[in-house]
N, C-alpha and C positions, 0 to 999 in steps of 0.2 A: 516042233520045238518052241516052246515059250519062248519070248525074245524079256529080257531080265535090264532093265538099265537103273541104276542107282545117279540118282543127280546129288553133288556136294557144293555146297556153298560156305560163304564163310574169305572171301577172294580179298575184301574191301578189308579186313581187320575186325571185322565184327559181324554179330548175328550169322554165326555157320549154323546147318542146318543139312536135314541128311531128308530125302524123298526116293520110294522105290516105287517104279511101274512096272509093273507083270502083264505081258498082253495089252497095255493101254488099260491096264486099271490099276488104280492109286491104293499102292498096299497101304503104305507108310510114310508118311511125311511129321519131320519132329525138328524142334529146336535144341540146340546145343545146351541153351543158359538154363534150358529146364532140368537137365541131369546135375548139372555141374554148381547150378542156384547160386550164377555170377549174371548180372543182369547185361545183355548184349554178347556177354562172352567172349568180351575182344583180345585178340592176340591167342584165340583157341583152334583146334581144328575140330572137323564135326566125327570126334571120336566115338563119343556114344551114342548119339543119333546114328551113326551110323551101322553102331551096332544093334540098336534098339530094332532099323529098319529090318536087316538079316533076321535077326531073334524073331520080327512078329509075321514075318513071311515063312519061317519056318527053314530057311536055306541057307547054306553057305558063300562064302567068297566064290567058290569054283562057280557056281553057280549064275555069277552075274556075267552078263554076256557085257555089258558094254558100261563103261564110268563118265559119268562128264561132269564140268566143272562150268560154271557161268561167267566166262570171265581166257577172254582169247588172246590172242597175240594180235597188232594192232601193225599194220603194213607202213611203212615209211613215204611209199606212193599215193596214200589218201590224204585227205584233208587236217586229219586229227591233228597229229602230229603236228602239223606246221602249224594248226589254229593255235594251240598251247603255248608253242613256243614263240606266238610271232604274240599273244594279247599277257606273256607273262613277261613279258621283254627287260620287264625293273628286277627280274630275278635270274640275271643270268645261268648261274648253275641250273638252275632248277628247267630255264628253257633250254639248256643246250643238251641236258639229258634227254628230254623228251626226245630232240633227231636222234642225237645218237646211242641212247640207252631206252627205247622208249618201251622195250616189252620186258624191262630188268623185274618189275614187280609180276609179270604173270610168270617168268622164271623160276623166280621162288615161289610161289603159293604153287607151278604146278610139282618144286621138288618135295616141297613138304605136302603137299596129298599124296603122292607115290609115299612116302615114309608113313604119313598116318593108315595108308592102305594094310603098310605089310604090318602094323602091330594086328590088324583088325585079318592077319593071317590071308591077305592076296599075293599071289607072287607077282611083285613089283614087274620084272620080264617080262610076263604075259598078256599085264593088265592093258584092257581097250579103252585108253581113254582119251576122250572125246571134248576139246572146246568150242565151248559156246557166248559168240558177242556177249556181255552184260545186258545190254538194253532188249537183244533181240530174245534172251530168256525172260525177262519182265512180257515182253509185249507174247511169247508164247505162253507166260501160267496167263495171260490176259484170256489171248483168242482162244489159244488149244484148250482150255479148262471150259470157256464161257458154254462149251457146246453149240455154238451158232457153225453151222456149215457156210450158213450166205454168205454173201459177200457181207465184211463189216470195218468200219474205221479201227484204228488203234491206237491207243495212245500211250506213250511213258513217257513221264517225269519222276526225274528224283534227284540227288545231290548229281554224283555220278558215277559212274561203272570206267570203264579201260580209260576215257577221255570224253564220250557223248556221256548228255546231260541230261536229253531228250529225243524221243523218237514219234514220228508219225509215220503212218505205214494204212498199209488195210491186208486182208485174209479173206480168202476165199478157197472153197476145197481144201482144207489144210496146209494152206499155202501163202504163206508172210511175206507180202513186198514192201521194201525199203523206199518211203518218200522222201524222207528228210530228219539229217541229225542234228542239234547243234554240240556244242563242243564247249567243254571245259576252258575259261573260268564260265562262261557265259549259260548260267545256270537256273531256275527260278527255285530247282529246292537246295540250292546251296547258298541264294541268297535269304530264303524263308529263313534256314538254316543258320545265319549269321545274324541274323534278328535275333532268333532265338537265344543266342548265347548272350547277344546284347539285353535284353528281357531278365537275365539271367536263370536262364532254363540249361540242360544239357542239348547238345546236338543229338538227334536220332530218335528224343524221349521229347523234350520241352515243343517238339512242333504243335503235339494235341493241347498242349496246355496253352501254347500262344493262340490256337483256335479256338479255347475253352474263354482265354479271358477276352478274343476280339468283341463280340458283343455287349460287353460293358463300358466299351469305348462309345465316341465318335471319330470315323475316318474321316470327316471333313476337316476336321479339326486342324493335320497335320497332312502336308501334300507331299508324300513320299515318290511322287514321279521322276525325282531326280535320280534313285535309283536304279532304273532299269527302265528300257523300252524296246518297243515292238516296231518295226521299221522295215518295209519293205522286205517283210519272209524273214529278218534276222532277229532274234534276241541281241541284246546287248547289256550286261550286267556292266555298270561303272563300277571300275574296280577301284577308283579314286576312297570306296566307301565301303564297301562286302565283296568277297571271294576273293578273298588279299592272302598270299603267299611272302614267305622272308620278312622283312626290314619292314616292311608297308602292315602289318600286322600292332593291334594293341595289345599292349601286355602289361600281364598285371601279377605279381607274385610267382614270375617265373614261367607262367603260363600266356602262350599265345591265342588269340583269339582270328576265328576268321573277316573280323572290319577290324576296320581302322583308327586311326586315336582321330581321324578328320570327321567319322562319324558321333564320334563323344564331343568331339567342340561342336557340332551341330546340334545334336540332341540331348546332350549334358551324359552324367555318369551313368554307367552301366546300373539298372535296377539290383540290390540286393531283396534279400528277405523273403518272405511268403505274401505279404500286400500287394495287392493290386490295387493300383492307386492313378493320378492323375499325374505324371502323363502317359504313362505306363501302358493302361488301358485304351489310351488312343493311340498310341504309337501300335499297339496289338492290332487292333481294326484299320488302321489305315496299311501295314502290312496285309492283313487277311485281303483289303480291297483290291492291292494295287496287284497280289497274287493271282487275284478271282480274273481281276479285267485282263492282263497280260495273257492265263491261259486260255481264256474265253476265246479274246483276239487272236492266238496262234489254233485255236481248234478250228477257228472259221476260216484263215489262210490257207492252213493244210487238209483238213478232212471234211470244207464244208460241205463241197459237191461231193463228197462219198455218204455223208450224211442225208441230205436232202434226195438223192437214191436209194438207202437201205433204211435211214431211222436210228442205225445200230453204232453201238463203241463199246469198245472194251479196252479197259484200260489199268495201267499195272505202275510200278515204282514207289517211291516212299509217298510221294505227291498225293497218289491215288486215295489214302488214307486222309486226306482231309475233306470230309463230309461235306464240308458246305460247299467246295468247289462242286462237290459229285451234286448236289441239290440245285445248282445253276444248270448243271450239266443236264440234267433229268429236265428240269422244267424251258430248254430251247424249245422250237417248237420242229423243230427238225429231228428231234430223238425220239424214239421211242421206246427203248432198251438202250441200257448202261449197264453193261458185267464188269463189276470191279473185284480183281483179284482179293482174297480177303488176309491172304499173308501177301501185301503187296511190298511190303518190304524187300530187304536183300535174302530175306531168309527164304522166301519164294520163289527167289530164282534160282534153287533147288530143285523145285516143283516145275520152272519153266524150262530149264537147260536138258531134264531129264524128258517130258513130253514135245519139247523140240526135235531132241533126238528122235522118241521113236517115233514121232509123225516122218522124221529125214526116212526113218528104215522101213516104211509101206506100214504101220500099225496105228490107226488111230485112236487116242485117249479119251477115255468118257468125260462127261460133264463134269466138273466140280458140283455137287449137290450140298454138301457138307465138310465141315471142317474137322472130324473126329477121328484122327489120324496117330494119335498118340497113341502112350498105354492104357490098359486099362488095369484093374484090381479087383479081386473077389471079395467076396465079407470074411473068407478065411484070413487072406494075405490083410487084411483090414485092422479084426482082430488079435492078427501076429502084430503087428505093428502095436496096437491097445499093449500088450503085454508087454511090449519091447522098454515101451515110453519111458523117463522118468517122473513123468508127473503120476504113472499111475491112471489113467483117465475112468471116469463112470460109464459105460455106454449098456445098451440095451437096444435089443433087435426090433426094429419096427415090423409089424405086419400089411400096414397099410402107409410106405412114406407119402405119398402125395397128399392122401388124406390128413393125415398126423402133421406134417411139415407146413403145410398152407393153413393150417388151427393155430401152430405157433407163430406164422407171419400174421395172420390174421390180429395175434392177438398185441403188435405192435414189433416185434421181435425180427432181427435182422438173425439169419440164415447161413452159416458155411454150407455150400452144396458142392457135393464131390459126388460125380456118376458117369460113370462110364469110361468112354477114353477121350484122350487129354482131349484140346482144341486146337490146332495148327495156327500161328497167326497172331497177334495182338491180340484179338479178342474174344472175351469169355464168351462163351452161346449155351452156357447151362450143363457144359463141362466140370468146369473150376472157377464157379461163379461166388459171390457173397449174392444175397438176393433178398429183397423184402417189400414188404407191402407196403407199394406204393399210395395206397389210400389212408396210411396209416401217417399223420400229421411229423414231422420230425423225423424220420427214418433217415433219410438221407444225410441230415446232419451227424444224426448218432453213427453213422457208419461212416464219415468222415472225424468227428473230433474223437472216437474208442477206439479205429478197428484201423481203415484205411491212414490216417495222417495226409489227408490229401489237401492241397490248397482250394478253398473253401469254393471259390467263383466254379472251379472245375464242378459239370452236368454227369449226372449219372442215367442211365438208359435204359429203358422199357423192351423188356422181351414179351412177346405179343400172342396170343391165340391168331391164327391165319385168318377166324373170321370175327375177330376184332379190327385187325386193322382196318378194313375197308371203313366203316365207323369213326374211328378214331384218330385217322391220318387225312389229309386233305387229297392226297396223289397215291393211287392206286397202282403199286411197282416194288416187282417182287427186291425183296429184303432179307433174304436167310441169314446176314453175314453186318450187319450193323455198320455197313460203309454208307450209307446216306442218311441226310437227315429231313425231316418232312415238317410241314406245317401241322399243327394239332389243334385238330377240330375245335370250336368255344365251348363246347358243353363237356369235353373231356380234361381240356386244362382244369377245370376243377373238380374232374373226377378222380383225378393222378398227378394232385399239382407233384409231387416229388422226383416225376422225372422227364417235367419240363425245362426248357431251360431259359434264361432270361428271355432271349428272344422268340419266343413262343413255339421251338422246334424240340422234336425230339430225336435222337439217333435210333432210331430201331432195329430190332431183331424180330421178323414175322417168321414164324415157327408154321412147321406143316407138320404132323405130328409122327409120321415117318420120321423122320431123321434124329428125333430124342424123343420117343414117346413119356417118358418118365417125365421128365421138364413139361410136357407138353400136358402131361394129366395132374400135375402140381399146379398150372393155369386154370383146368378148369374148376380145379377143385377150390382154387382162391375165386371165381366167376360165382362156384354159386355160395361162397359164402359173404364176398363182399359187390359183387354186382359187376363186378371188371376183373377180364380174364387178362390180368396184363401184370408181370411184375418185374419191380426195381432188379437191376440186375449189372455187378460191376465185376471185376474178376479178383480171384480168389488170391490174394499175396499181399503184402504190406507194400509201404510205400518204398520205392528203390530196388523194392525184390522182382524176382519173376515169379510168375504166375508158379503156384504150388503143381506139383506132378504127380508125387507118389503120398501116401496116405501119412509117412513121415514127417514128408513136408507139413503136411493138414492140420498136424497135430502141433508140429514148433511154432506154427503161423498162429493156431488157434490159442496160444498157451502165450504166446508174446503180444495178446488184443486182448481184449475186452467182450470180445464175443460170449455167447451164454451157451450156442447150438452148434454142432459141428454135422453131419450127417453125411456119414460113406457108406454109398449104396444102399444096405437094409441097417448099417449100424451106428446109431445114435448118440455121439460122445457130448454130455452135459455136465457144467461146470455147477459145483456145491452153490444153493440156491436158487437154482434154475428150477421150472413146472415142468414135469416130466408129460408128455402127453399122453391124453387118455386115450 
């Protein structure tokens, strides 16, 4: 009997998300916001992801043997519990719940999955279902995914899950042991996180943009130490300043924010607008620094000696997603391998809770190799959509896209590329990417001030031939999933300055031509007509939206821009005055 477990996420209020494993192989994993085209999707459950999962595995509800959810009931006899209550002390209600109401929210999230189960036709009675720690499914899509059997360190950061903030642990034989939690408020992506909003970014979205504009700072500039420190194995966020609950919060039009009005009398007003400006830019960097050293410091307290042993980490939560931590990480000299989850978000612990389980039930899960987990769409269903439209759209069948496609990047033109099945994850990888020739002077602007609306400092990224990168990256380390970022060799920054970024790195995508052959013969085919098999590549949605899914999407995105090129699968949709390719 196949052993069937569907993991549901979605616990925290945002980012649900649906993953199925059949036998320890990853049928289906999909995001909520992409059906429903509500970015994060907060206050949702993972209804059609969930269905999307069933529909592309071909099975029914009866079918699944087991359901889990990431996201546990939290015992009154650990630590959690009392850390909360005893570091939130200025909010009484809010600590006295923690003792004695402290698993009221996994209550509900698990009565409403039983409810979203039975629309999606399971009989609520029978359902097996299964929780899972928050953190300990982050650190499972970590290890269980990374495919490493050895022994290997682990890491998660992110805001937070039940109460912990952070985990360090290691894995060996399919097997996750617990070193050390810390515990809510005491956070480093909750205080990232409150920057952010200070920045005036969203929480869960603005973290890449505070990353995007630290490089245009100076961190020395501003000595954000006061904020948080590393002391004898403890984190300690002051909460004098960020991860502030009740009355200790600033507000401003109603809206409360996670710091405090003691942070604006130190640093003056909350940033508006799209400018990145002074001090703005070094308040960014001197965050990005004080984030880098703090986790550096706690990697070497808890997982040195498992490092200087194996080489190995894998590593999972929102945190994970910040490149340039991952690029400290890579260049210790005690690492040698860094697997970082590529949906390391909350929406991955879908992916984690569900291969936690079946490693729990004797079934071990294969590699993560790829992120193409979504749906896919035919040139039929392509051109039903063409007909559906109201714009009416022009399109014609390519017989050759890689060739034809890379003639129109080539010839300065930015790209909608739609192929295959979606991308699990944050990020594009030649799924639902926009993409263009990087060698091509100004591209990257035109695809921020026409198409994207994106704030201007924010790096766009290079998707890569596998035997480019060695060439063209300084650090030789695999790269499928654009979670690190690398130094860029001197004779390549100006071979592609367009997807450099200020400080001489780039975030890449190293492509093996398995896993998207198509993406991968549209590289070579821009290699031999502009000399670099490497191209600009950001993902496919406007600014504030999610990433586009179905070809509908493709078409309202493409008809709301500026774009000239749309191209799903073999069918070519171009806007009146466009070069049709020869």
């Amino acid at each position: 009997m196949a052993l069937t477990i569907l993991g549901l996420s979605g616990a925290l209020s945002h980012d649900p998300s649906a993953a199925l494993y059949i036998d320890g192989k990853l049928i289906a994993a999909v995001e909520e916001e992409r059906f429903v085209r509500d970015k994060h999707a907060k206050n949702r459950m993972p209804y059609e992801s969930a269905k999307f999962c069933l529909e592309q595995a071909g099975i029914t509800p009866a079918d699944v043997d087991i359901v889990t959810i990431p996201f546990a009931p939290i015992s009154i006899f650990g630590k959690a519990r009392w850390h909360y209550a005893k570091r939130y002390w200025y909010a009484p209600d809010r600590s006295l719940d923690a003792i004695f109401a402290g698993n009221r929210r996994f209550n509900r999230y698990r009565r409403k999955i039983l409810w979203c189960l039975e629309q999606l036709g399971f009989d609520a009675k029978k359902v097996r279902l299964e929780p899972v720690e928050h953190h300990l499914a982050h650190a499972s899509s970590a290890y269980h995914c990374s495919g490493i059997k050895e022994k290997t360190a682990i890491l998660g950061i992110d805001g937070k899950g039940e109460y912990a903030t952070t985990f360090f642990g290691w894995g060996e034989n399919g097997k996750i042991h617990k070193i050390k939690e810390f515990y809510d408020p005491d956070s480093l992506g909750g205080l990232y996180g409150a920057l952010t909003e200070y920045l005036g970014f969203e929480m869960l979205d603005g973290e890449f943009k505070v990353m995007g504009m630290a490089p245009y700072g100076d961190a020395t500039r501003y000595d954000f130490s006061r904020l948080a420190k590393f002391e004898n194995g403890e984190l300690v966020i002051n909460t004098e300043y960020a991860n502030v609950i009740g009355f200790r919060r600033y507000k401003e039009k109603g809206k409360g924010y996670y710091f405090s009005p003691k942070l604006i009398e130190w640093l003056g007003p909350k940033r508006e607008g799209d400018i990145a400006d002074d001090p703005y830019i070094h308040y960014a960097a001197s965050m990005q620094a004080l984030f880098e050293k703090l986790a550096l410091e706690m990697i070497d307290y808890y997982l040195g000696d498992i490092l200087r042993e194996t080489g190995r980490i894998a590593f999972a939560g929102g945190c994970a997603l910040n490149v340039k931590l991952n690029q400290r990480i890579i260049a210790r000299p005690d690492v040698t391998e860094l697997f970082v989850q590529p949906a390391s978000g909350d929406a991955g612990t879908a992916v984690g809770a569900a291969a936690y389980i079946s490693e729990q039930n004797g079934v071990a899960v294969e590699k993560m190799e790829h992120v193409y987990l979504g749906p896919s769409y035919s040139n039929e269903d392509v051109i039903a959509a063409c007909a559906r439209h109201p714009n009416q759209p022009d399109w014609q069948r390519l017989d050759d896209v890689p060739g034809q496609i890379a003639q129109i990047l080539t010839d300065g033109n930015p790209v909608a590329w739609f192929q295959g099945r979606m991308e699990f994850g944050p990020r594009a990888l030649g799924g639902r990417s926009i993409i263009g020739s990087p060698s091509s002077s100004g591209v990257a602007d035109r695809i921020n001030e026409q198409i994207k609306f994106r704030e201007r400092w924010r790096p766009f990224c290079p998707s890569m031939l596998d035997t480019v990168a060695p060439q063209m990256l300084s650090v030789d380390h695999p790269s499928p999933f654009m979670t690190f970022t690398f130094e860029v060799n001197e004779e390549w920054k100006a071979r592609v300055p367009e997807v450099v970024h200020e400080d001489g790195t780039a975030r890449a995508q190293v492509l093996k031509r398995e896993y998207n052959p198509r993406y991968y013969d549209l590289m070579k085919e821009l290699e031999r007509l502009t000399g670099n098999g490497v191209v600009l590549n950001t993902s496919l949605n406007r600014r504030g939206e999610p990433m586009v899914c179905s070809p509908t999407d493709a078409l309202n995105m493409f008809y709301g821009s500026d774009l000239q090129y749309l191209i799903m699968e073999d069918v070519l949709v171009t806007k009146s005055g466009s070069v049709s390719p020869s």
